[in-house]
C-alpha positions as CSV (number, residue, x, y, z in Angstrom):
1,X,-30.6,-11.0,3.5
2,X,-27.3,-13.1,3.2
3,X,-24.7,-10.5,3.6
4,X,-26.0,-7.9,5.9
5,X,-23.0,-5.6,6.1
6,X,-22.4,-5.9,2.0
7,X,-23.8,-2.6,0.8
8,X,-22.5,-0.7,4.0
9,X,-19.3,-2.1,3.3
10,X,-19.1,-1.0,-0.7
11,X,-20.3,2.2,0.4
12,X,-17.5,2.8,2.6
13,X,-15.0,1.7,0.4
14,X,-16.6,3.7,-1.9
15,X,-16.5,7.1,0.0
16,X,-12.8,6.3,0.9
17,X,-11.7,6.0,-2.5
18,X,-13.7,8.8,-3.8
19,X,-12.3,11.2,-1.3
20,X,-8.8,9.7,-2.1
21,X,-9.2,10.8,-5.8
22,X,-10.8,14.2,-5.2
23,X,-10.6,16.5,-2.9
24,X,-13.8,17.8,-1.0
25,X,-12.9,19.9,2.1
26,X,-13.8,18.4,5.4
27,X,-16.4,20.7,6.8
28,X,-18.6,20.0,4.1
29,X,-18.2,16.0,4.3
30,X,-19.3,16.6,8.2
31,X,-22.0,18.2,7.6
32,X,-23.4,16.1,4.8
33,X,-22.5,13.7,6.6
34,X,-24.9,15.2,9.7
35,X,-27.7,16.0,7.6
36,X,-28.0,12.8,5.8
37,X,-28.0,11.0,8.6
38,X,-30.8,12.9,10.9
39,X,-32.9,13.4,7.2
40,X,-32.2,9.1,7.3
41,X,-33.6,9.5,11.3
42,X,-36.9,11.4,10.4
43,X,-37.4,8.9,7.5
44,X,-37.0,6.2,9.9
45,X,-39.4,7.9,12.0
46,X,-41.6,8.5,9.9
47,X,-41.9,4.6,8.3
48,X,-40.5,5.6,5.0
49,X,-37.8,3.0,5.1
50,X,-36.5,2.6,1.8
51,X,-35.6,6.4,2.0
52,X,-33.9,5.9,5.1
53,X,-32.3,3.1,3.7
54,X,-30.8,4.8,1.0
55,X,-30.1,8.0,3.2
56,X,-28.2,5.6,5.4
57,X,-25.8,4.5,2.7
58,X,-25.4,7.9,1.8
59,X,-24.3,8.7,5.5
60,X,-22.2,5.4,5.3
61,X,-20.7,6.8,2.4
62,X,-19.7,10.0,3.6
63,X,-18.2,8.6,6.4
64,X,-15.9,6.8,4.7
65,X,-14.9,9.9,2.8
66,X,-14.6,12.4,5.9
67,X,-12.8,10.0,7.5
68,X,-10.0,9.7,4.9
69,X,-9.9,13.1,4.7
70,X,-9.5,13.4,8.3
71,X,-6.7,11.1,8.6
72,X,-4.8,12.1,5.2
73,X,-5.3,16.2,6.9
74,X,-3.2,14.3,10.5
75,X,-0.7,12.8,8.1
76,X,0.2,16.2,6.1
77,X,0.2,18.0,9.1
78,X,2.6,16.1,10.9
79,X,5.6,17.9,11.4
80,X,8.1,14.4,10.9
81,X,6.2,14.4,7.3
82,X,7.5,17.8,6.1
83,X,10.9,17.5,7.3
84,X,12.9,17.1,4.5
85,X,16.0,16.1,6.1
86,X,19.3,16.1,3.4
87,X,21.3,13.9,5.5
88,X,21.5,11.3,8.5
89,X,18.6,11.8,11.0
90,X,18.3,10.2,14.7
91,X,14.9,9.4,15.9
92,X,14.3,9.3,19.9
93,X,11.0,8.0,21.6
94,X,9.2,5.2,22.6
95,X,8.4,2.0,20.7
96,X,4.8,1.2,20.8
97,X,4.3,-1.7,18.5
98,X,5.9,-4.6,18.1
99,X,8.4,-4.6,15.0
100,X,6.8,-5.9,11.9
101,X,10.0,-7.8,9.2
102,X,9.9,-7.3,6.1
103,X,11.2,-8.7,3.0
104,X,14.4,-6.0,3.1
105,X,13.9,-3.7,5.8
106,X,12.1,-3.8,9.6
107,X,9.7,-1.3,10.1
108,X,9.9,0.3,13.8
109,X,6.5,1.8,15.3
110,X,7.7,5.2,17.4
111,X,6.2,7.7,19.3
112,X,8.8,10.5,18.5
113,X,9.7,12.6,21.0
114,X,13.1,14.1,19.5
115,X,15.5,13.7,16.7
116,X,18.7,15.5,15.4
117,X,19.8,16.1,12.0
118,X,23.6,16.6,11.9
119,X,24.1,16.4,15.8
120,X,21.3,19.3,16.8
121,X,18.7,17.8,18.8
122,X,15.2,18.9,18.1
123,X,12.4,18.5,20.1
124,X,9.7,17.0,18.2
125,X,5.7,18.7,18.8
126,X,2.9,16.5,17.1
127,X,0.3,18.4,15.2
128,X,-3.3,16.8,16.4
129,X,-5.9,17.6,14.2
């Protein structure tokens, strides 16, 4: 085989976008995502490798879509996210990445641990998972 990692690869993609176009709820992507991939074990098992090949895909599959899904639910769920500030807001925390330039602006990597919006300081609590 030339490209080993080709099929996994599309069927990653594949997942991600699919889960970025419709929403399935993530409990149900993990446990597809669990089944598939100890049905693609017992196939394996049992010698019936073109099943398990297509049952790995599968998994592959819904692993790239529970894992959007995982990251989109951190990134709504942030509290910075779903502040809808109306006017000047100060941002205090650590940098930890370097600063990448762009065209027109810099963009600043931060781990927020406070900001204010119009001189009240907040503290900031991250929402994990």
């Amino acid at each position: 085989m030339t490209y080993p990692f080709l099929f996994l690869a599309v069927f990653l993609a594949a997942g991600i976008l699919l889960s970025s176009l419709i929403f399935l709820p993530l409990p149900l992507l993990l446990f597809l995502l669990l089944f598939s991939l100890t049905t693609a074990w017992l196939f394996f098992i049992f010698r019936k490798t073109k099943f398990a090949f297509f049952l790995i895909l599968l998994t592959t599959f819904l692993f790239g879509s529970s894992l959007y899904r995982l990251t989109d639910r951190n990134y709504e769920n942030n509290s910075l996210h779903q502040l809808q500030p109306s006017g000047y807001v100060d941002f205090y925390g650590t940098l930890y990445k370097s600063v990448s330039s762009g065209k027109d602006s810099d963009t600043l990597y931060l781990n927020v641990e406070k900001f204010s919006i119009k001189k009240k300081n907040k503290r900031y609590k991250a929402a994990c998972g």
